[in-house]
C-alpha positions as CSV (number, residue, x, y, z in Angstrom):
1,X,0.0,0.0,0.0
2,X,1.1,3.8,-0.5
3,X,1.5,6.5,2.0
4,X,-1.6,8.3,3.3
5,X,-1.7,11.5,1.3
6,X,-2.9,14.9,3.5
7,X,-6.5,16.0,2.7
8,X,-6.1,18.6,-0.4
9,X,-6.7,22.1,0.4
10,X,-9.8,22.7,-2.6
11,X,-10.9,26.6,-2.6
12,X,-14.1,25.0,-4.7
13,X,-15.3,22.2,-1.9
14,X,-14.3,23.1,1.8
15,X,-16.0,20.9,5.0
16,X,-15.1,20.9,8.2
17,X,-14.9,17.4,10.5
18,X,-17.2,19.5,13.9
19,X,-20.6,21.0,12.6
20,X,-21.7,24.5,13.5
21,X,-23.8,22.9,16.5
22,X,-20.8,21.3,17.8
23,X,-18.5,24.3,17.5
24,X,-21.0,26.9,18.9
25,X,-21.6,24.1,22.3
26,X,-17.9,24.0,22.4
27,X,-17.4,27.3,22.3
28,X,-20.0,27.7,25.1
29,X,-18.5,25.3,27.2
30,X,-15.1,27.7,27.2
31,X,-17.4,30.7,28.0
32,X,-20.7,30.5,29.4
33,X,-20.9,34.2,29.6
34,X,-20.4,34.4,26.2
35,X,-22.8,37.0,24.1
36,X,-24.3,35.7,20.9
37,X,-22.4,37.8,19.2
38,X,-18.9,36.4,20.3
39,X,-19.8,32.8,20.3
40,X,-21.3,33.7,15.7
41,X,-17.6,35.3,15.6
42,X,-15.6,32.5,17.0
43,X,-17.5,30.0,15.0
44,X,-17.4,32.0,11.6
45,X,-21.5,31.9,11.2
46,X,-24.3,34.9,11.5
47,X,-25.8,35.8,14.5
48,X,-29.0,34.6,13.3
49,X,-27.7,31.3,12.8
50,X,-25.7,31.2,16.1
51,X,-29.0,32.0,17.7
52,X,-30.9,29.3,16.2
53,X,-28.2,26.9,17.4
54,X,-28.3,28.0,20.4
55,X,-32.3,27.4,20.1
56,X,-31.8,24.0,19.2
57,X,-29.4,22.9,21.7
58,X,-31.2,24.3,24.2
59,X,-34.5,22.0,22.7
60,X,-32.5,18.9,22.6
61,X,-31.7,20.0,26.6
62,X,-27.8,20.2,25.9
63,X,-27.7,23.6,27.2
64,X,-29.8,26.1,29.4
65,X,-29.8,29.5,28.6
66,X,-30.4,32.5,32.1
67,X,-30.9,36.0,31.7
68,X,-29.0,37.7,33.5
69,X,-29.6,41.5,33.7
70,X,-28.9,42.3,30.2
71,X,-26.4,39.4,28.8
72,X,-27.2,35.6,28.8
73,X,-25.5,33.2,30.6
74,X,-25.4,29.7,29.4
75,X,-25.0,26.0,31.8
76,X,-24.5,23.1,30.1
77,X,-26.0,19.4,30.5
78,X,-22.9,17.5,29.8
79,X,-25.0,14.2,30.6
80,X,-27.1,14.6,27.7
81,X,-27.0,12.1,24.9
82,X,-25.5,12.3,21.2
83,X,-28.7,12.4,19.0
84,X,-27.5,10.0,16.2
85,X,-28.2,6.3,16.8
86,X,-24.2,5.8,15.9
87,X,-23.4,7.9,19.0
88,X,-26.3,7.8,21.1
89,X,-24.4,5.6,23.5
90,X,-22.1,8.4,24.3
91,X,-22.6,11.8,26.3
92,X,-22.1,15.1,24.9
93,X,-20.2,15.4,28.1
94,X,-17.4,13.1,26.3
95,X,-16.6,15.7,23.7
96,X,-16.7,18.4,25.5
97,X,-14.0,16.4,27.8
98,X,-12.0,16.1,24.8
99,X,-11.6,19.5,23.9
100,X,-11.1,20.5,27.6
101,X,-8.3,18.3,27.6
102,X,-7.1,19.9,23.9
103,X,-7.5,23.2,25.7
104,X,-5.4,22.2,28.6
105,X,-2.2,23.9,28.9
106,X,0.7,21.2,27.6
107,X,3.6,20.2,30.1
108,X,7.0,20.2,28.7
C-alpha cells in the first residue's frame, strides 16, 4: 500500500470534520458568559444562525440559557445524549471532555 496522502486544500469544496452545533456548544462550554455575538464570531457563522443553534441545543436539553440583567448566561448538561443512533451511546459530556483536555495547557 502507498502512504496516506494529506486532505487537499480545494478553494471549490471546503467541509469541516465539527458542525456549527458542535463548534458553537464548544465554544460555550469555554465561556458561558459568552454574548451571541462572540460565540457567531468565533465560530465563523451569523448571529442569526448562532441563535438558532443555540435554540436548538437548548431544545435537545444540551444547554440552558439565564438572563441575567442584560447578557445571557449559558450552563451546560454535559449528561445529555448524542442524538444519532451511531453515538447515542455516548454523552455530549465526552466531547466536550475532549476538547477540555485539547484546551489544557501542555507540560514540557
Amino acid at each position: 500500500m502507498g502512504a496516506v496522502q494529506p486532505p487537499s486544500e480545494s478553494p471549490t469544496r471546503s467541509w469541516t470534520l465539527l458542525t456549527n452545533h458542535a463548534r458553537v456548544l464548544l465554544l460555550i462550554a469555554r465561556d458561558p458568559d459568552a454574548r451571541l455575538r462572540d460565540l457567531a464570531d468565533a465560530a465563523q457563522i451569523t448571529e442569526r444562525a448562532a441563535q438558532a443553534i443555540v435554540r436548538d441545543l437548548e431544545e435537545a436539553g444540551f444547554v440552558t440559557r439565564t438572563r441575567v440583567g442584560r447578557r445571557n448566561t449559558y450552563e451546560l448538561h454535559p449528561a445529555g445524549r448524542f442524538r444519532h443512533p451511531a453515538e447515542a451511546d455516548h454523552e455530549v459530556g465526552e466531547l466536550l471532555a475532549l476538547f477540555a483536555s485539547a484546551d489544557a495547557p501542555r507540560r514540557t
